[in-house]
N, C-alpha and C positions, 0 to 999 in steps of 0.2 A: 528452558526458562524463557523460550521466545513466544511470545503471541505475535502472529500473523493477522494482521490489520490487510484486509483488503473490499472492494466494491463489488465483489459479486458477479462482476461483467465475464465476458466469455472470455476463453483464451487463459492469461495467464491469471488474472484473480481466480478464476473455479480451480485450475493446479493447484493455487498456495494454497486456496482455503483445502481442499480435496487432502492435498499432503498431509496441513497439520494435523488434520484430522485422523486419516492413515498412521502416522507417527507417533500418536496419541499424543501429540501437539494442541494448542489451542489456539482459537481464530476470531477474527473478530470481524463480522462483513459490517462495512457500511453503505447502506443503502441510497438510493435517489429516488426510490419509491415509500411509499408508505410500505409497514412491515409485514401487511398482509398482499403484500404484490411482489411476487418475484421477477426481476428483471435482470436477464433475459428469462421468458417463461420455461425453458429448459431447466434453472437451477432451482427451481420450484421446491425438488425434494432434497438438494443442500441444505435452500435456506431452510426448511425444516428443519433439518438435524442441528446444524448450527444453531436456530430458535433454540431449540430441547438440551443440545446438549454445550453450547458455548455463548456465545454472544451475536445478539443482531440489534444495532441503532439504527434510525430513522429520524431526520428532523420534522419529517411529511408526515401529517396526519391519515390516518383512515379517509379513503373518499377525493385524497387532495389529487390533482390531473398531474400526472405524467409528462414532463416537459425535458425539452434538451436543457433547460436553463437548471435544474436539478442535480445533476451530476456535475458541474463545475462545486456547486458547493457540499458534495458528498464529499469530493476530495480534497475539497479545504478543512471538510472535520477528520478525514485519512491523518491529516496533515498535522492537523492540531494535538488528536491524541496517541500520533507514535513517537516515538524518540526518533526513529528516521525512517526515512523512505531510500528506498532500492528501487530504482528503476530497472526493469528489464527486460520489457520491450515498447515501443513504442513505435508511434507517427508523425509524421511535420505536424500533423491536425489531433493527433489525440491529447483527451482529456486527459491523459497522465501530466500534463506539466503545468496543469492551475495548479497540483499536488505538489509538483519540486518547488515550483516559486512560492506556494504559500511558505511550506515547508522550511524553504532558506530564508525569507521574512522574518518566521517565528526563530531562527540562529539552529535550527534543527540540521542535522549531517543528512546529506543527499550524496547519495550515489549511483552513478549512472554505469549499466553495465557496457563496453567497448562497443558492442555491436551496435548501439544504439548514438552513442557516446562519438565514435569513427564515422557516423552514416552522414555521407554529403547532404542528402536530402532531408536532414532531420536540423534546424538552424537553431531553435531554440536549446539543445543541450549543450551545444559551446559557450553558449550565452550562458549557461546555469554554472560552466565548469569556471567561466570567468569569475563569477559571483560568488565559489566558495564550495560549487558539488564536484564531488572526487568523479574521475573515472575508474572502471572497476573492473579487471579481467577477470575472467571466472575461475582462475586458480586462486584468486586473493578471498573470493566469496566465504571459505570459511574465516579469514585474518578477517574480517571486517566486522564479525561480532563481537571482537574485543576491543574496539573503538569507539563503540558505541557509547555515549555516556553513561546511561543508566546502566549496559551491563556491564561496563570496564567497572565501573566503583560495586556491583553487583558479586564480579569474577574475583575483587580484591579483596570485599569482605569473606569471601569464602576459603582463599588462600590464607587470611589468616586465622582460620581456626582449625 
């Protein structure tokens, strides 16, 4: 009952989306291109399958130019339509944390996994955990679907029938 919300980017978004898929899970890419532009051009035949068989947004029209300024606001809509973001991996410089701070803005649960969370050279996740984002060992990663709001009240209704 999870949808996997991610950007499509290489690395860990192609995993989730790739898994949910594998798991006959469902995903949701949010793009910084327009929807007939895959970026990176490797995930070209994802985003296909996802088109066809799950979900792909785009705030970019057909035609619109490809900018770094784009994916800042890919992951402010990451942000706006998950219940929460899991961080798990990142950079001092990556775009994963216009995602956490929009995220913790909108009162959305942010979790940062340890190795990200621990990493001296990553400043901004201390800063997130002071604001309200958990940190997250990877043995807890399955305990943290039942925190979530939507599926804790989700998991409840289910226990009682």
């Amino acid at each position: 009952d999870i949808i996997v919300v991610s950007g499509l980017a290489k690395g860990i978004d192609t995993v989730a989306h790739e898994t949910a898929i594998q798991t006959g899970g469902s995903t949701i890419a949010v793009l910084g291109t327009p929807l007939n532009k895959a970026y990176p051009k490797e995930n070209e035949g994802l985003l296909e399958t996802i088109k066809k068989d799950h979900l792909a947004i785009s705030q970019f029209p057909e035609g619109y130019p490809s900018q770094p300024k784009n994916f800042p606001i890919r992951n402010r809509t990451m942000a706006l339509i998950s219940d929460a973001t899991i961080i798990i991996e990142a950079s001092e410089n990556s775009g994963t944390r216009h995602q956490g701070w929009e995220a913790l803005r909108l009162g959305r649960e942010v979790y940062i996994l340890e190795n990200v969370a621990n990493n001296p050279k990553i400043g901004w996740a201390k800063e997130m955990i002071d604001y309200g984002a958990v940190p997250l060992a990877r043995e807890q990663m399955e305990d943290v679907f039942y925190e979530i709001p939507y599926l804790t009240s989700k998991f409840q209704d289910q226990d009682a029938f």
